[in-house]
C-alpha positions in Angstrom: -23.8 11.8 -29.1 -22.4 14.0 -26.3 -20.8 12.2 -22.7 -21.8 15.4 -21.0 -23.6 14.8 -17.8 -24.7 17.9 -17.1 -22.2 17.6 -13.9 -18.6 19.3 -14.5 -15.9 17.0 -13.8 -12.8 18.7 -14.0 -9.4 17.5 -13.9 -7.3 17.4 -10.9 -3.8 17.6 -10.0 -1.8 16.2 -6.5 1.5 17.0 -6.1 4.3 15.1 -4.1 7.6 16.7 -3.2 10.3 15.2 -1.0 14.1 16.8 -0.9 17.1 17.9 1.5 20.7 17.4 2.0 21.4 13.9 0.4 25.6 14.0 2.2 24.4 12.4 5.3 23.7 9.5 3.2 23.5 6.1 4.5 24.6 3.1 2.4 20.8 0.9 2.6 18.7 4.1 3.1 17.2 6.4 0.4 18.8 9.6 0.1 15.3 11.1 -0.4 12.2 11.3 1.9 11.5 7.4 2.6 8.1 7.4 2.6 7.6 9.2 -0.5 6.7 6.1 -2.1 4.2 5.5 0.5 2.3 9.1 0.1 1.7 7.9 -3.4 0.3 4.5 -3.2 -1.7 5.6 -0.4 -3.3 8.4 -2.4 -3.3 5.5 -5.4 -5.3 3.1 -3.1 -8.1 5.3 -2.0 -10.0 5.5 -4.4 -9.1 2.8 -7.5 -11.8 4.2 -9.3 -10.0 7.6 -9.4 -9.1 7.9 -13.4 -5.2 8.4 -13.9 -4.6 10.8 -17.0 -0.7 11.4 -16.2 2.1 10.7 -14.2 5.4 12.7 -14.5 8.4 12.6 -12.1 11.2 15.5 -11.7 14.2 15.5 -9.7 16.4 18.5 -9.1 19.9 19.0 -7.9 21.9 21.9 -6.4 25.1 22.6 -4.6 28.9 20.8 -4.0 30.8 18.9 -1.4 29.0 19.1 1.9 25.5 21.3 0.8 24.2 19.0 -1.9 20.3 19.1 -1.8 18.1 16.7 -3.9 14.6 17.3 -4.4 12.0 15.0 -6.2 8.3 15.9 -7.6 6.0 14.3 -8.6 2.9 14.7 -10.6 -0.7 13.1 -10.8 -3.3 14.4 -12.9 -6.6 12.5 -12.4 -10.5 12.7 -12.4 -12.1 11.3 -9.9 
C-alpha cells in the first residue's frame, strides 16, 4: 500500500547562522549572536505540526589574539 497523496511534499531545509569577533567578550554574555537561540524556537513554535527529520549544529573558528571570529550554523531539515 502506497502513502502517496498524489500531493508532493518535499523536504525542506532552514538555516541559522550567527558569528563575529568573540575578543570583546563579556563575562555573563554569549560570545555568539544572543538571540540565536530565540530564531530557532521561534521557527520551532510555529507550526508544532512541522515534522523534524534532522538537526545538526556547526561551529567554526578562525584567527589569533585580537581577530578571533566564531561562527555557529545550524541546520533543520523538516516537512511541513
Amino acid at each position: 500500500m502506497s502513502n502517496f497523496t498524489g500531493k508532493p511534499n518535499p523536504m525542506k531545509m532552514k538555516l541559522f547562522r550567527s558569528g563575529g569577533p568573540i575578543y570583546q567578550y563579556v563575562p555573563g554574555s554569549s560570545p555568539r549572536r544572543p538571540d540565536l537561540e530565540k530564531m530557532v524556537n521561534e521557527f520551532l513554535a510555529e507550526n508544532p505540526d512541522r515534522a523534524i527529520f534532522h538537526i545538526k549544529q556547526s561551529t567554526t573558528a578562525i584567527g589569533d589574539n585580537e581577530d578571533f571570529q566564531s561562527e555557529t550554523t545550524i541546520s533543520i531539515w523538516y516537512q511541513d
